[in-house]
C-alpha positions in Angstrom: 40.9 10.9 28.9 43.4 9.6 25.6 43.3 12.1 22.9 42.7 10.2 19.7 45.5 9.1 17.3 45.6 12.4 15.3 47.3 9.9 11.9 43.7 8.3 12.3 42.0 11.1 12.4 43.8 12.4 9.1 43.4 8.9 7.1 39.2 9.6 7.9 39.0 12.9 6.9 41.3 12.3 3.7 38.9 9.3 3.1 35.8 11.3 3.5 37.5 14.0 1.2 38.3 11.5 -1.6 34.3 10.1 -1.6 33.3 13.5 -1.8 35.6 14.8 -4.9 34.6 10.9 -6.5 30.8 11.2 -5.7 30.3 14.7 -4.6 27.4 15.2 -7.4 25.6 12.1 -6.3 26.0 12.6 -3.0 24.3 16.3 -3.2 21.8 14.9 -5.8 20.3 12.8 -3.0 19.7 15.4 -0.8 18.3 17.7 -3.1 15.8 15.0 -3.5 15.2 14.9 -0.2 15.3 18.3 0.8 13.7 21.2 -0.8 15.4 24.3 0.8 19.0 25.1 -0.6 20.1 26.2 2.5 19.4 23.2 4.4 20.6 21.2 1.6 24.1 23.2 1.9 23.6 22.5 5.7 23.3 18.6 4.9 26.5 18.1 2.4 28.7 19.8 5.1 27.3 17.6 7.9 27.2 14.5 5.8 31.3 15.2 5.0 31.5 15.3 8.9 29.5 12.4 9.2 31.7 10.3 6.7 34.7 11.4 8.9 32.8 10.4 12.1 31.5 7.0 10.7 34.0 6.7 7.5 32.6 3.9 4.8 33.6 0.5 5.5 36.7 -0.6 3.6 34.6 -4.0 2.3 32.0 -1.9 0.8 30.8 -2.9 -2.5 28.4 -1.0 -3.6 29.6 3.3 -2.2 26.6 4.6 -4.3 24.1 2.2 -2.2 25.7 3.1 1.4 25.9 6.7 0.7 22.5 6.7 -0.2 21.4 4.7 2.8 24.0 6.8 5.0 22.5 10.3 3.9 19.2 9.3 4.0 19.5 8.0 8.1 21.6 11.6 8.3 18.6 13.4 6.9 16.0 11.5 9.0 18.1 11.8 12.3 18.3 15.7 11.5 14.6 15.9 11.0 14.1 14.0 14.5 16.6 16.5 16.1 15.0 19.8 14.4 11.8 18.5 15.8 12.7 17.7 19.3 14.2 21.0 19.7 11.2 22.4 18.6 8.8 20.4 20.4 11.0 21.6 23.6 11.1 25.1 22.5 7.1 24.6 22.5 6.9 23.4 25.7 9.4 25.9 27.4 7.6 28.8 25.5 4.4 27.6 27.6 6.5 27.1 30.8 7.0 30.8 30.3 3.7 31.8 29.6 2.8 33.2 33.3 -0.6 35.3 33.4 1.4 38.5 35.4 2.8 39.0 31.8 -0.3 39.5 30.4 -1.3 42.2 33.1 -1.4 45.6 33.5 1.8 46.7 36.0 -1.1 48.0 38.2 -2.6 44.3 38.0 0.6 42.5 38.6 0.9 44.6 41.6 -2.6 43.6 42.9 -2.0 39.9 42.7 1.0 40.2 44.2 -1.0 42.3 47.5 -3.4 39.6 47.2 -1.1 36.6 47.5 0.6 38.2 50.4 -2.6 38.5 52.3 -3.7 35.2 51.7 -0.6 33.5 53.1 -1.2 36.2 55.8 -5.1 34.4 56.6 -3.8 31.1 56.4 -0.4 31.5 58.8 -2.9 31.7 61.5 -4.9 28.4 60.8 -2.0 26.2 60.2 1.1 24.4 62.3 4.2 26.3 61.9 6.3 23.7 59.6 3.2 22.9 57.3 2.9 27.3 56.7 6.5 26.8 56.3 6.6 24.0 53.7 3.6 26.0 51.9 5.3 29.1 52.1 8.5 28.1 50.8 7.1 25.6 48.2 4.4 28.1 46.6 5.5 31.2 47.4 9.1 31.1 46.7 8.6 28.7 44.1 11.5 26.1 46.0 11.4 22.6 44.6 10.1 20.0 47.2 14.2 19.2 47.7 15.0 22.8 48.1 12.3 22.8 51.0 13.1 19.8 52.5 16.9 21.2 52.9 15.8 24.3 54.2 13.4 23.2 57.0 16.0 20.3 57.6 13.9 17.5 57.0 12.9 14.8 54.6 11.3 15.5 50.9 8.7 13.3 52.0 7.7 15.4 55.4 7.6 18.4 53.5 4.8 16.2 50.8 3.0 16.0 54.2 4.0 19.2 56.1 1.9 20.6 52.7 -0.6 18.1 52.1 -2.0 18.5 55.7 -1.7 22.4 55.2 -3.8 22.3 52.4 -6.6 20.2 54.0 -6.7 22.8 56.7 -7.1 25.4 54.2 -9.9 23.6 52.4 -11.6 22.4 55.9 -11.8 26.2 57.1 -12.7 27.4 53.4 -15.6 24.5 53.6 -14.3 23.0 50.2 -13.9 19.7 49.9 
């Protein structure tokens, strides 16, 4: 990988630092309009001066005060999106997380975990050997489908039906269907 031209680099940020001692007041005007907290408005002039480094204004720009505007208002909406995407996932990973064992009692995590082992007990006897495999493995050690299909030596797709068939079994001696 080429490092970048370092004299580049220096010309950006001495461009950035020249918009912001020129227009520094109107620059952090627009996002106090924008954004209400001080901190995050702090947060925003330090990224923005990043940003005009990054992405330094266009030397045939006419009107700065119109393309910093535009510029810090795309910076504030593109950190709103960002906030909120790492939000939504911290939402859904909080839920991924969310197992009912840590709701329990230690006694009643112990209990499920006597009762699991005696149902793949019942069922080892009613099913082939590579489908009580493929369940094992899959729901009982919690292995992705790829995992499983390495293990047992065969392809993802026999272990969807090594499974699928065990689970017919299971629901044909249970009588639900």
């Amino acid at each position: 990988m080429a490092l970048p031209d370092t004299s580049m680099c220096q010309c950006d940020v001495d461009r950035a630092a020249e918009i912001f001692a020129e227009y520094g007041g109107f620059i952090r005007a627009i996002i106090h309009s924008q954004v209400k907290s001080e901190t995050q408005a702090d947060d925003m002039f330090q990224d923005f001066f990043l940003s005009l480094v990054y992405k330094p204004v266009p030397q045939n720009v006419k009107n700065i005060k119109g393309y910093l505007y535009r510029a810090i208002t795309n910076d504030i909406i593109d950190s709103v999106r960002r906030v909120e995407k790492y939000r939504n996932n911290m939402h859904k990973y909080s839920k991924h997380l969310d197992h009912p064992i840590n709701k329990r009692t230690p006694e009643d995590a112990f209990i499920c975990v006597e009762e699991k082992n005696k149902m793949f007990k019942l069922i080892k006897g009613r099913l082939r050997n590579n489908e009580f495999q493929a369940i094992t493995l899959r729901y009982k050690s919690h292995y992705s489908i790829k995992n499983v299909a390495k293990i047992m030596g065969v392809k993802c797709k026999s272990v969807r039906e090594y499974t699928s068939r065990g689970f017919g079994k299971i629901r044909q001696s249970l009588k639900l269907k």
